[in-house]
Structures are given as C-alpha cells and as structure tokens.
LOLO-399136 format. One record per residue: chain; residue number from 0; x, y, z of N, C-alpha, C in turn; residue in three letters. Coordinates in steps of 0.001 Angstrom, whole numbers. Example, Ala and Ser with C-alpha at 12.3 -4.5 7.8 and 13.67 -1.06 7.14 Angstrom:
+---+-----+---------+---------+---------+---------+---------+---------+---------+---------+---------+-----+
: c :   k :     nxx :     nyy :     nzz :    caxx :    cayy :    cazz :     cxx :     cyy :     czz :   r :
+---+-----+---------+---------+---------+---------+---------+---------+---------+---------+---------+-----+
: A :   0 :   13190 :   -5690 :    7800 :   12300 :   -4500 :    7800 :   13200 :   -3300 :    7800 : ALA :
: A :   1 :   12850 :   -2250 :    7080 :   13670 :   -1060 :    7140 :   12900 :      30 :    7870 : SER :
+---+-----+---------+---------+---------+---------+---------+---------+---------+---------+---------+-----+
# end
This chain:
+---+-----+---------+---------+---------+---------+---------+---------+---------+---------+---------+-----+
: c :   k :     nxx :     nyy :     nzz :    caxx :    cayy :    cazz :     cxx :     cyy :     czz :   r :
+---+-----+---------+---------+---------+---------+---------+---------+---------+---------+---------+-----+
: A :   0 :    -798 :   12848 :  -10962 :   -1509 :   13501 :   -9864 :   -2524 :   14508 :  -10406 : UNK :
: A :   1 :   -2095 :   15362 :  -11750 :   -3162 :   16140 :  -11931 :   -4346 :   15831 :  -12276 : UNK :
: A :   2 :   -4468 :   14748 :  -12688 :   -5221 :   13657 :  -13390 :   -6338 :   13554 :  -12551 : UNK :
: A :   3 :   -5751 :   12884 :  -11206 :   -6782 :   12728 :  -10335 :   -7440 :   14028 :   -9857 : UNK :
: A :   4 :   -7160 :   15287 :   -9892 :   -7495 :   16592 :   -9912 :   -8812 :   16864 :  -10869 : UNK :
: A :   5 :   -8665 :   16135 :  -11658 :   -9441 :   16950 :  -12886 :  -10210 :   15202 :  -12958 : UNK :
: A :   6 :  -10114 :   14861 :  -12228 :  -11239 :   13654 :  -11900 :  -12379 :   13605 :  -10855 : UNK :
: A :   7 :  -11521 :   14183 :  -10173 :  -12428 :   14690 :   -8597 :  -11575 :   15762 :   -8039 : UNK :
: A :   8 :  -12751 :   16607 :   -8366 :  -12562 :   18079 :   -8143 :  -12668 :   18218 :   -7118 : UNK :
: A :   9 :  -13106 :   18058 :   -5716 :  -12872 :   17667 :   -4931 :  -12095 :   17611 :   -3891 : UNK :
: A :  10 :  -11055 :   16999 :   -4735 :   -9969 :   16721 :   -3816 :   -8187 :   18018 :   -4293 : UNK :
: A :  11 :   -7902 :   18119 :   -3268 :   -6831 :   18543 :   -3348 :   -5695 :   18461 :   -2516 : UNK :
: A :  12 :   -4626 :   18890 :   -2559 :   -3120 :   18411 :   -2164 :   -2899 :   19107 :   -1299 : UNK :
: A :  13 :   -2853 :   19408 :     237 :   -2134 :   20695 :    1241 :   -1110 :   20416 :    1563 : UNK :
: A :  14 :    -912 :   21446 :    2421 :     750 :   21484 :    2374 :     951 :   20932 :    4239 : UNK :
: A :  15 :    2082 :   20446 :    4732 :    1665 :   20059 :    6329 :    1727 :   20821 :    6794 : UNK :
: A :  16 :    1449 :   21868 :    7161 :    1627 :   23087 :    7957 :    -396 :   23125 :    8464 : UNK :
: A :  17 :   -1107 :   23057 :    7577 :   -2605 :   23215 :    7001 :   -3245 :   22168 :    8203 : UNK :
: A :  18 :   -4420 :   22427 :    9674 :   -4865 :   22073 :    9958 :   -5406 :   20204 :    9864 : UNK :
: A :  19 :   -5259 :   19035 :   10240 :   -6024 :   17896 :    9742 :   -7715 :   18230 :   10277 : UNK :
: A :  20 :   -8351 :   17272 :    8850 :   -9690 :   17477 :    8560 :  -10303 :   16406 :    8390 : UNK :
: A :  21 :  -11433 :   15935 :    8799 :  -12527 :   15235 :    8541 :  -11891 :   14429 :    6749 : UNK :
: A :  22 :  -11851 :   13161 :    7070 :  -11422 :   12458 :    5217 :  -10303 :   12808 :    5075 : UNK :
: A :  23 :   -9671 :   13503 :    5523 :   -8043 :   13947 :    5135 :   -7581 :   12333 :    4975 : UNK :
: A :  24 :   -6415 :   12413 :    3777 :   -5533 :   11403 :    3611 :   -4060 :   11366 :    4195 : UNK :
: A :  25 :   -3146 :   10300 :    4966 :   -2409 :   11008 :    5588 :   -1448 :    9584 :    4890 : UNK :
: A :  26 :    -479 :    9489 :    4320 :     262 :    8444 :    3401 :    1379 :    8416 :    4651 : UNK :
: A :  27 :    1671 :    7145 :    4757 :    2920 :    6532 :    5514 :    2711 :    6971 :    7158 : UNK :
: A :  28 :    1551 :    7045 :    7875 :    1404 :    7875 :    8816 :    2114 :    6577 :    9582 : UNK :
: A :  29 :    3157 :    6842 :   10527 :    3679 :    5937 :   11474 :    2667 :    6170 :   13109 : UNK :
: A :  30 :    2512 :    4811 :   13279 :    1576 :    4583 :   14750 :    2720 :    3502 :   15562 : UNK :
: A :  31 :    2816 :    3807 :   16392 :    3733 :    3433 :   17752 :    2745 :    2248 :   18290 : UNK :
: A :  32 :    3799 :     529 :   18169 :    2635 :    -260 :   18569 :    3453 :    -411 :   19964 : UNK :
: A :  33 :    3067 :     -75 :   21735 :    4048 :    -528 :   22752 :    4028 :   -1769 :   23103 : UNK :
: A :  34 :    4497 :   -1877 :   23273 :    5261 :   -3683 :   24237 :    4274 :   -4616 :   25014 : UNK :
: A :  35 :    3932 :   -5319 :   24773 :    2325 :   -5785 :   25567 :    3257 :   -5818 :   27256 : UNK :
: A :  36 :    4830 :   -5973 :   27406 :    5023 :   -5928 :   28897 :    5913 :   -5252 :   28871 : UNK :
: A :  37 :    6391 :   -4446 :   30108 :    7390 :   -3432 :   30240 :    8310 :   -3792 :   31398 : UNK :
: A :  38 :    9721 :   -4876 :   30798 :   10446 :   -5133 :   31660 :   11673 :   -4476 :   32489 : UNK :
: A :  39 :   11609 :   -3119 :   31850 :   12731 :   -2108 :   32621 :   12496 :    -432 :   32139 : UNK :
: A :  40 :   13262 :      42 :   32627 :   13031 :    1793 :   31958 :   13156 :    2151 :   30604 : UNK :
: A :  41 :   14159 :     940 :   29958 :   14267 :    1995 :   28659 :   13482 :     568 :   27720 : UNK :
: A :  42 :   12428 :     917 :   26803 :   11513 :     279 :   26471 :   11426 :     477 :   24579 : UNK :
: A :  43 :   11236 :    -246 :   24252 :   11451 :    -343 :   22567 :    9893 :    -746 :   22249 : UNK :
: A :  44 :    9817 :     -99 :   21365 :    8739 :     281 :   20103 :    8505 :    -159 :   18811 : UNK :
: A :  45 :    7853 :    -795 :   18624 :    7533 :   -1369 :   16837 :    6613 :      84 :   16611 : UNK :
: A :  46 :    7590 :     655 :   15291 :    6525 :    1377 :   14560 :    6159 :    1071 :   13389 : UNK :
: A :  47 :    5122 :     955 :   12821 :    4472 :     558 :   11138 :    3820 :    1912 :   11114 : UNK :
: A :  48 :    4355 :    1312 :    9598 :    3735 :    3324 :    8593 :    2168 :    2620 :    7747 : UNK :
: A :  49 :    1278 :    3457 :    8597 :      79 :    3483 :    7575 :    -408 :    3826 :    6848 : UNK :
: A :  50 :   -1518 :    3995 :    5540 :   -1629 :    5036 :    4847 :   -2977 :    5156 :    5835 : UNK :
: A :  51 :   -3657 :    6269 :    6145 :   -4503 :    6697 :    6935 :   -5725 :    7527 :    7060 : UNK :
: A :  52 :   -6887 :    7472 :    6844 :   -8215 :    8747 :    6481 :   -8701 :    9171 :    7829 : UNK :
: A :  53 :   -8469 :   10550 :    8152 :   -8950 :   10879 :    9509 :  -10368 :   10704 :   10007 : UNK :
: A :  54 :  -10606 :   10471 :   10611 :  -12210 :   10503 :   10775 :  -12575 :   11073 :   12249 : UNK :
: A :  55 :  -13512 :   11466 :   12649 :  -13799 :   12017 :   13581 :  -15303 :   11735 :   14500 : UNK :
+---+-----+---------+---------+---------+---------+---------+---------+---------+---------+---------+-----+
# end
C-alpha cells in the first residue's frame, strides 16, 4: 500500500467517518438489487458487493 503512496501522491487512505468525495474509492460497496415483483409484505433482496468510484 505504501508503494502506491509514493507512486501517486495523490492519493490517500481515509478513515470512514471522513465525508465521500468526488473519485473516492469505495471497495466491496454492497447495492441492494429489489425483486422485479413484490408478491407479499416481507420481500427478499439480492445484495452484490461492488468495488465503486463516486462520481457526481
């Protein structure tokens, strides 16, 4: 990791507490895909983990 530090200066590591930003990288970000039909009240969810660049 430091490696890439001292490759592109640039970039650096925050902590999650720290605002998301424009290019931010977000690793394993899970997105909720819903049900193309909704046959009763209690309803199930496919989630997949993405790796993710915010953009705005």
């Amino acid at each position: 990791m430091m490696e890439n530090m001292k490759k592109y200066p640039w970039y650096e590591i925050v902590n999650g507490s720290s605002p998301l930003l424009q290019g931010d990288f977000v690793d394993s970000c899970p997105v909720v895909v819903p049900p193309t039909a909704i046959e009763s009240e209690k309803v199930s969810a496919e989630v997949i983990e993405y790796d993710v660049v915010i953009m705005s």
